[in-house]
N, C-alpha and C positions, 0 to 999 in steps of 0.2 A: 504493500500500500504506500510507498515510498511516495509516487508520482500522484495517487490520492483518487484521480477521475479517472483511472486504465483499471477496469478488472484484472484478476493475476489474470497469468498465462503459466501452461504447466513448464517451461524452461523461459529462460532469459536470453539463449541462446538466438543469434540472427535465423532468417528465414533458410539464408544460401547454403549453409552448411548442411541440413536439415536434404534439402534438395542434390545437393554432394553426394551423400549418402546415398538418397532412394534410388537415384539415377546411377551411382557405380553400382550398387544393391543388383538392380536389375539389367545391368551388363555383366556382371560375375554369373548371375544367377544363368541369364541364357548362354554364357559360355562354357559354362560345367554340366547344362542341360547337353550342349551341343557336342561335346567331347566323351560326356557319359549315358547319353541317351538310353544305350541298351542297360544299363546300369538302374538308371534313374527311375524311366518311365513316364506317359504323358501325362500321367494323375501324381504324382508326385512332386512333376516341374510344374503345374498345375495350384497344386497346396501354395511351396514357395510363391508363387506371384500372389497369390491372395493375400497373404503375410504381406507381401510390400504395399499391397492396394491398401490394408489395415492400417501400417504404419502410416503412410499418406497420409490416413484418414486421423489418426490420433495426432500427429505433432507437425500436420500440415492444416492443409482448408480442404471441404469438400469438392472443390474443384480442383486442384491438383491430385484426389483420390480418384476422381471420375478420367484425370487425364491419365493417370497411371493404371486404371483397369482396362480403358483404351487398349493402350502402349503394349498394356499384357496379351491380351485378347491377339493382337496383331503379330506379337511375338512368337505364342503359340500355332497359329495357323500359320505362317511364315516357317517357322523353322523345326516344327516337331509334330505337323499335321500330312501325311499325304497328300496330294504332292508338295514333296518338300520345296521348300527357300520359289516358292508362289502364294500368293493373295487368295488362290480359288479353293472352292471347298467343296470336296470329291463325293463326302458319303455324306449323307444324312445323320448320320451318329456323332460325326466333328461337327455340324451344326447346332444339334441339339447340346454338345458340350461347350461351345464358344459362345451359346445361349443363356445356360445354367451360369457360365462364368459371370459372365456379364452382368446377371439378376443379382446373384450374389453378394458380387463387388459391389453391384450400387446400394442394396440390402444393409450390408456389412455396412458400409463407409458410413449410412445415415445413423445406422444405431450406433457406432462409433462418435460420430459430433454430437451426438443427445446426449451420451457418456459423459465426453468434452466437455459439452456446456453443462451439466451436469455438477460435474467435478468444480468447475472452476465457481458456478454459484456459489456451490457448499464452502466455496476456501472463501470467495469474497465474504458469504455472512459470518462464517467465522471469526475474520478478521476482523470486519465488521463489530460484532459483537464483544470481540475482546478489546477492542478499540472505546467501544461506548462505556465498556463496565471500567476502564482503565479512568475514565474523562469523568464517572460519576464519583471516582474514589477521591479524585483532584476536586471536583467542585464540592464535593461534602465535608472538606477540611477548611473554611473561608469562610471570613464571619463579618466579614464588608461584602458590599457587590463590586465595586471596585476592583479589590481583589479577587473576586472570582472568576470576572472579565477578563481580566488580563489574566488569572491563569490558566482560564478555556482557552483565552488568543494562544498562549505558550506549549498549551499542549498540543492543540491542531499543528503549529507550528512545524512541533519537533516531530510527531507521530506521520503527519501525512505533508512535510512538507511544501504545505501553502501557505499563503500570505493571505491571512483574514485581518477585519479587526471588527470594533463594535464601536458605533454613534448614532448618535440622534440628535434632533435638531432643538435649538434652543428656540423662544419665543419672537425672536427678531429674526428668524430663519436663517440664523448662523449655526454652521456645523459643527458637531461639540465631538471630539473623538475620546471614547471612553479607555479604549483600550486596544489592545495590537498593533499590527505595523504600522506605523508614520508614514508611512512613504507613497500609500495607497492615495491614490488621486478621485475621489468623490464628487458624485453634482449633487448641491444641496435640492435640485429640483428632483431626481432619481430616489433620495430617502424617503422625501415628501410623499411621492405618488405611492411608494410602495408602503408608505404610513396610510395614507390613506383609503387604498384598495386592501388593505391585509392581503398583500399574494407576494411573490414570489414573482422580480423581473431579472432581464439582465440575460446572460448565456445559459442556454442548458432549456429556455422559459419559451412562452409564446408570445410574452412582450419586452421588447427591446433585445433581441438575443444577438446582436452583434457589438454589447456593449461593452464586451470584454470583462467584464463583472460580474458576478449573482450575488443579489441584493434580496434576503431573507428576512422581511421583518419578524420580532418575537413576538405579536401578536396581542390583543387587548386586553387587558389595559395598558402596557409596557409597551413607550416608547423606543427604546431599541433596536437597530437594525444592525445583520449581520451580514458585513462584506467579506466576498470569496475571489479574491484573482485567479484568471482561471487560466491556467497555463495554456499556450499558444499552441492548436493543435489538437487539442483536447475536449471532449462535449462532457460536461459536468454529469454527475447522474445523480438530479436535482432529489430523487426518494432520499438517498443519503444524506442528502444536506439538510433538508425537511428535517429528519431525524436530530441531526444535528443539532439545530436550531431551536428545536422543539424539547434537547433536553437543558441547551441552556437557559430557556426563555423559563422552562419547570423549576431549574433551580438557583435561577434567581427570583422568581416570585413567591416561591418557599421561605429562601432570605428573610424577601422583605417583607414575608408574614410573620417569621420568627421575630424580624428585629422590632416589629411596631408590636407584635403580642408583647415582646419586653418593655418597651417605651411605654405602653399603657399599662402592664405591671407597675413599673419605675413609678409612674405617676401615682395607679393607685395606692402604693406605699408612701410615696411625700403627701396625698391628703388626709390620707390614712391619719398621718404623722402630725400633721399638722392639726387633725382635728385633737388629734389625741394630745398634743402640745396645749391648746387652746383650754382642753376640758382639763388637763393635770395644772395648767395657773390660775387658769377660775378657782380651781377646788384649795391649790394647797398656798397662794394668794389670799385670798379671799379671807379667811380662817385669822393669819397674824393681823390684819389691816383691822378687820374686826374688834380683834383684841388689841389692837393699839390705840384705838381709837375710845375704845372703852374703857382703858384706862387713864388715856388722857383726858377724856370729860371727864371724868370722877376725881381727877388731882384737879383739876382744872375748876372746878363747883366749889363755890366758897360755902354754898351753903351745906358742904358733907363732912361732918368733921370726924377723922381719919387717925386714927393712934399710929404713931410711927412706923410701928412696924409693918402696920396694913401698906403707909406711904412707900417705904421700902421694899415690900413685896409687886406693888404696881411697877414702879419703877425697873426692878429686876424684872420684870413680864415683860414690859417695853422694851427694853434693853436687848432681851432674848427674842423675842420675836421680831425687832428691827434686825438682829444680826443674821434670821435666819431668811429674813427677803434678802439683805445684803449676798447673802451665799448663792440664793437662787438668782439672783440676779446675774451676779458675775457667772454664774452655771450656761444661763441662758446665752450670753454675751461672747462668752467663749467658745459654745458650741458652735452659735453661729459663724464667727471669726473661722473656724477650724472647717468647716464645711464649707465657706466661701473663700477658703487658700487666703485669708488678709493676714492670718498669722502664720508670720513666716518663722521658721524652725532657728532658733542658735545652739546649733549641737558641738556638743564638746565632750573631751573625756573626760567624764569626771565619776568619781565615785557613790555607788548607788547608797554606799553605809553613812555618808556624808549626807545626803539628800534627806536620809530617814533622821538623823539625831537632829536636823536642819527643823523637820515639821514634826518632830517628840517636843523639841522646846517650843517652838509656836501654842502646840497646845498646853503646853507647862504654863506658860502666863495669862492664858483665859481665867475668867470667871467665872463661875471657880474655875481653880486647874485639873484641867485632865491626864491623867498618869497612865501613859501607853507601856505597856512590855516588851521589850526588845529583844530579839537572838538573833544571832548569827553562827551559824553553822563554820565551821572553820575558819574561826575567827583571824588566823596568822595568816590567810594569804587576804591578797587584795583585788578586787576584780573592778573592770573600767567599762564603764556602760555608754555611747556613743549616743549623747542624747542633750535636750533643752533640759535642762534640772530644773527650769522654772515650772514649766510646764508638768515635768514629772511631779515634783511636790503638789501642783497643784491636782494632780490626778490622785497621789495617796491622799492628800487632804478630803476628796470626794467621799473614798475608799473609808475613811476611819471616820468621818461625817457619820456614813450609810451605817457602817459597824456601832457606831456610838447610840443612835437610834433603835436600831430593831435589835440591840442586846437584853437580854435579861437584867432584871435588876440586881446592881451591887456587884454586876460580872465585869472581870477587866474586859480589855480589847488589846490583843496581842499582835507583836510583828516580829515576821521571821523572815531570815534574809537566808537561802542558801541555793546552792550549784546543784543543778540537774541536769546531767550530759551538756550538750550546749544552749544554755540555757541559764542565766542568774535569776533566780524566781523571790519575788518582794511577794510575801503573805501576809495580808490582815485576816485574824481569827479573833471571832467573837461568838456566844454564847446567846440562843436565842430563838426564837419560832422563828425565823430564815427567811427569803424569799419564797413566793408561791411556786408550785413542781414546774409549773408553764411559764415560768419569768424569762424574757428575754433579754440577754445584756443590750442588743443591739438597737432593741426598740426601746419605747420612752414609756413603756406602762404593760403591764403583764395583760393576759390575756382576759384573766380575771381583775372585777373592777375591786378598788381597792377600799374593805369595810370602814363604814363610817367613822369619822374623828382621824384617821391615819392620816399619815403624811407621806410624803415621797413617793417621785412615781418614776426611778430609776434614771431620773435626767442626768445626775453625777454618774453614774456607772455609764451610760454611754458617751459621756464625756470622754472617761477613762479607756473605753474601747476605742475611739476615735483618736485620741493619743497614742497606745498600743499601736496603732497601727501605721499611725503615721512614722512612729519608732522602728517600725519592721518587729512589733512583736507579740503576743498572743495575750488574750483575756481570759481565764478559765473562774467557772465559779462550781464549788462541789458543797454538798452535807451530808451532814452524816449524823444519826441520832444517839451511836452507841459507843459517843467517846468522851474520858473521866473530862470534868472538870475544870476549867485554868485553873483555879484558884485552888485545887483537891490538895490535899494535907499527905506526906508522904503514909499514913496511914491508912485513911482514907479511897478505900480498890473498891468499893460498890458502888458509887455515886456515879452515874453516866446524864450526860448532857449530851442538846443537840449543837453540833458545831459547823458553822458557817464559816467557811475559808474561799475569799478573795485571793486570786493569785494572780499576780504581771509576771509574764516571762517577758525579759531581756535577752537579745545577744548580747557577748562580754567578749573579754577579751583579758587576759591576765598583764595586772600591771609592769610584769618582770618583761613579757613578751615585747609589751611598746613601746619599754624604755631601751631595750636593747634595738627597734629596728627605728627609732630615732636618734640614738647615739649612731648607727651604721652608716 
């Protein structure tokens, strides 16, 4: 299929040679008839020429079979028929066999080309066929149409080397070429018509066939049309092109149902998102604004008179529910920042054990102070995390927020730093009815709505995810119901708690390793 539009042929081999042969074939043959005659036989030299008429007939044309069953015919009566080396024919019985030969050979020669053409279909749809299955394996790996265009042009290309390409016309009837060879010379009036009429012009067609082109549109809705150069000499055999055309016109409008079923996925997820954005600040807004408000008219009312410690209990309520809009705020501020690329990354090596004793003292100086547990798994090496440390802190601070909330009462909230193959993993552990079974980190609110009076609707943790990632690294959340305690007394082996562990996996890199390949 090299040449693309020639059916095989069962040799590659010229005509002349082929002809070399039949023709010395049957000057050997009647000279070894004519030197071995009482040998041979007339039915035997007889068989031989049918064999050459066959040959003819397989790896020549049906008319050079019929000129060689002649040739035979002529041969025979000539030179091994009574009377010898004459044209004439003596007995009726040499008639009736110059007769039979004759049926034969033409017999023989036609069911021979039905073989021929036969044979040669079966090899073309073969090739055929393994040609298409090769072309769908190529367009099923392409996740642009762009690319799939160009790499339909590159297959035909290289598999049946022709020069195609693919365009369509643009709204100003300028020709837009999508894909293939450049070099193809196009009328933008030729795409048009053939946009128009949905057929099939050009060579090989019943319209315009001396245009040196076949011009295939892919058909409706899809503006695309596929150009065929058609080598000089050659008449296209337009079923195969059809084919052709028709599987890439199938997969790219597969594509481009895959990519807008995605696009409208994508969308239903950001309104999704959105609504669910909308209803978790109404709800967990709503609730401090309330209560700050309530406590400011009530300090605010001269006519309420207030024993100190009520005044200081208000206060402290204010105070606390102002800090905790301030948190969601900046929550919100950031996510968005982080999903519109406005914040841009300053990553640097720095140490993840530094980042954590960085946000252990932040919360030491709150109101009251918060006393987080700290471990580190092998504490004498040092490991370097390639990261914004602002950003990181601000993602543990999420983390030990969310853990300080839905903890058990009077439970610490623990952090543990250690190495896991490649992998530095930062864990907050805390003690507490956990997330619900169907909590997604990645979404802004579980699937289940969240029971009256609570708070948070996992906007911090997908902060934190959204960081992870931009870090190149993984968010894991596990629990587990039947393990002791933080706070369990080394005594103390029956007491089981349910533990919620937060986990950031980092890549690292060991401190020893970057200080030696920056001294290098």
């Amino acid at each position: 299929m090299a040449d693309g539009f020639v059916n095989p042929t069962t040799s590659h081999r010229p005509d002349w040679q082929y002809q070399l042969v039949l023709w010395s074939g049957m000057a050997l043959t009647t000279w070894v008839g004519v030197w071995h005659f009482a040998s041979l036989g007339v039915t035997l030299l007889t068989l031989l020429y049918m064999l050459w008429v066959l040959w003819a007939a397989y790896f020549l044309h049906f008319a050079t079979a019929m000129l060689t069953a002649i040739a035979a015919v002529l041969l025979i009566n000539y030179c091994f028929i009574e009377p010898l080396y004459t044209l004439r024919v003596a007995s009726l019985q040499s008639w009736v066999m110059l007769i039979v030969f004759a049926v034969l050979a033409l017999t023989v020669s036609r069911a021979m080309q039905q073989l021929k053409r036969q044979r040669q279909q079966a090899q073309l749809a073969a090739q055929q066929s393994r040609f298409f299955q090769s072309l769908a394996e190529v367009l099923s790996s392409h996740l642009s149409v762009a690319a799939l265009l160009q790499a339909a042009c590159q297959h035909v290309q290289q598999g049946l080397g022709w020069q195609v390409c693919v365009v369509q016309l643009a709204p100003d009837m300028q020709l837009q070429r999508l894909a293939g060879e450049s070099t193809l010379l196009v009328q933008p009036s030729s795409v048009q018509w053939a946009l128009d009429y949905q057929r099939a012009i050009g060579a090989g067609t019943q319209d315009w066939p001396a245009l040196g082109q076949c011009l295939l549109p892919f058909g409706f809705p899809q503006h695309e049309v596929l150009v065929v150069a058609v080598p000089v000499g050659h008449a296209p055999d337009l079923h195969f092109l059809q084919r052709l055309v028709q599987q890439c016109a199938d997969a790219t409008l597969k594509l481009r149902q895959q990519i807008a079923l995605a696009d409208a996925a994508r969308e239903t997820t950001e309104a999704q998102f959105k609504k669910s954005l909308l209803t978790a600040l109404s709800h967990d807004m709503r609730t401090p604004l309330t209560a700050i408000l309530g406590a400011a008219n009530v300090l605010a009312d001269q006519q309420i008179t207030l024993a100190p410690a009520q005044s200081t209990q208000l206060l402290q309520s204010i105070l606390a529910e102002a800090g905790y809009l301030s948190q969601a705020t900046e929550n919100i501020l950031t996510l968005v920042k982080l999903e519109a690329g406005e914040r841009a990354l300053h990553r640097e090596w720095q140490s993840l054990q530094e980042v954590v004793q960085h946000v252990m003292h932040r919360y030491l100086q709150r109101t009251p102070p918060v006393s987080l547990a700290f471990a580190a798994v092998a504490e004498g090496e040092e490991w370097l995390v390639h990261m914004d440390a602002v950003l990181v802190a601000h993602a543990l601070s999420n983390l030990v927020d969310n853990a300080l909330q839905w903890r058990s009462t009077e439970t610490p909230v623990a952090l543990q730093l250690a190495r896991e193959a490649d992998w530095l993993v930062l864990s907050v552990i805390n003690e507490g009815p956990g997330f619900a079974p169907d909590f997604e980190i990645a979404s802004f609110h579980s699937r289940r709505p969240a029971g009256s009076g609570s708070r948070g609707f996992g906007l911090g943790l997908s902060i934190v995810n959204t960081i992870m990632q931009l870090h190149q690294g993984q968010l894991q959340l596990t629990q587990q119901s039947d393990q002791p305690p933080l706070n369990a007394g080394p005594l103390d082996k029956t007491a089981v708690a349910r533990r919620t562990c937060v986990r950031m996996l980092f890549p690292f890199v060991p401190a020893t390793s970057l200080s030696a390949g920056e001294a290098g």
